[in-house]
N, C-alpha and C positions, 0 to 999 in steps of 0.2 A: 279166782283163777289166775289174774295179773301176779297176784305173789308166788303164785306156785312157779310159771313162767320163768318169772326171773330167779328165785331161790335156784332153779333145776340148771336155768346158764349158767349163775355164778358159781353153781357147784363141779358143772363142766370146765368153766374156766380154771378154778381149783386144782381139779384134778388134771389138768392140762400143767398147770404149776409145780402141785408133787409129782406127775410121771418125768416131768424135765427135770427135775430136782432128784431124782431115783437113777435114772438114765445119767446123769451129769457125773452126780458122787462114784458110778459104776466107772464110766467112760475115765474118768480121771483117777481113778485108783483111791480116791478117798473111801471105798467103802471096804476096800480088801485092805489098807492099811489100816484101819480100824480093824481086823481080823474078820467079818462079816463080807459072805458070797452072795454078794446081791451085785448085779452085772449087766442088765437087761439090755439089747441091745435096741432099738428106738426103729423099733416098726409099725404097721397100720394092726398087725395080731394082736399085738402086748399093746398098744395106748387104747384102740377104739374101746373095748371090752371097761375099761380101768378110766376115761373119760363118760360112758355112759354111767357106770355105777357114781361116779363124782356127783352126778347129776342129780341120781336116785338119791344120794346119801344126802343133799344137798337141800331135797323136803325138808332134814330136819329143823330146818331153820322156820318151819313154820309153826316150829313151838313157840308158846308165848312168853320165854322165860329170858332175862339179860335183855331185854329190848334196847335199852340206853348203853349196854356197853358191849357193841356187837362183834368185834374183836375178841373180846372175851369169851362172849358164845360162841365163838369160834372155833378157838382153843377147847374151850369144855365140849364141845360137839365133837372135836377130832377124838375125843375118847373113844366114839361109838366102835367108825371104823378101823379105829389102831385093837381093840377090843376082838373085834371079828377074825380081823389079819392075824390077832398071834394066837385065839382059842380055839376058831374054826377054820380059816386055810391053811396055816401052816401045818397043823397038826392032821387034820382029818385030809383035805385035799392034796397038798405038796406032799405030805408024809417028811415034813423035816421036823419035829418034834415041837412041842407043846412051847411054844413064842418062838420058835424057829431057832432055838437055839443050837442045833446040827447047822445051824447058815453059820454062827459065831455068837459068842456072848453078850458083843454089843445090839444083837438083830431088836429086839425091843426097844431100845436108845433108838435107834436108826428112824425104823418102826414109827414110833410116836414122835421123830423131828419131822419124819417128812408128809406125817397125815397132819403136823401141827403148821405145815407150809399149806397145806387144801385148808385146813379149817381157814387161818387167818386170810387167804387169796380172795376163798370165797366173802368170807366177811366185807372184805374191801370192795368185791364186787358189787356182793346186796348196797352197800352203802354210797358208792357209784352209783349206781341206777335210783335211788331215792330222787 
C-alpha cells in the first residue's frame, strides 16, 4: 500500500509538471508556432481533473518491469497515456480527429514531449522518496 501512495504522488507531481509544461508552451506561443492549438489557460478546471488522472496513470509504476532504470520506465510508461490522448480523447471525446491532428500536425510530437515530461518527473519523484 506504501508503493501505491507514493507511485500515485509522484504521478500527481508529474502531472503537475506536464500541465505546466502544456500551459507554458501555450502561454508563450511555442505551441502555435509549432502550427499546433493547444493554449490552455491555467485554471483549478483544466489542472485538477489532468493532476488526479497523473496520479491514476502513475499505478502504472507498479509494474515490475525497468526496476534499475526508472527513468526509462518512465519514458516507456509515458506511451500509455500519449496512447489514450491521441486514440481516445482527441478523437472520440474533443472530436479533433484521430492524434488530434485538426489541433495541427505537430499535436502527436507535442503529445508524446509533454507526457514524456510526466513520465520522467514522476520517475524522479519515485526515485526521491526511495
Amino acid at each position: 500500500m506504501h508503493k501505491s501512495f507514493i507511485f500515485f504522488a509522484a504521478g500527481c507531481l508529474g502531472a503537475l509538471a506536464n500541465s505546466l509544461t502544456v500551459w507554458l508552451f501555450g502561454d508563450l506561443g511555442i505551441s502555435q508556432a509549432l502550427g499546433v492549438a493547444i493554449a490552455p489557460g491555467l485554471s483549478p478546471q483544466w489542472l485538477y481533473p489532468r493532476i488526479v488522472w497523473g496520479g491514476l496513470w502513475g499505478l502504472l509504476f507498479l509494474l515490475p518491469i525497468w526496476q534499475s532504470r526508472i527513468v526509462w520506465k518512465g519514458m516507456m510508461l509515458s506511451l500509455f497515456p500519449t496512447a489514450v490522448q491521441l486514440f481516445i480523447v482527441f478523437p472520440l471525446q474533443a472530436q479533433k480527429g484521430v492524434a488530434g491532428l485538426e489541433l495541427g500536425l505537430l499535436t502527436p510530437l507535442l503529445v508524446l514531449f509533454f507526457n514524456g515530461v510526466w513520465g520522467v518527473c514522476t520517475s524522479l519523484a519515485i526515485k526521491l522518496a526511495k
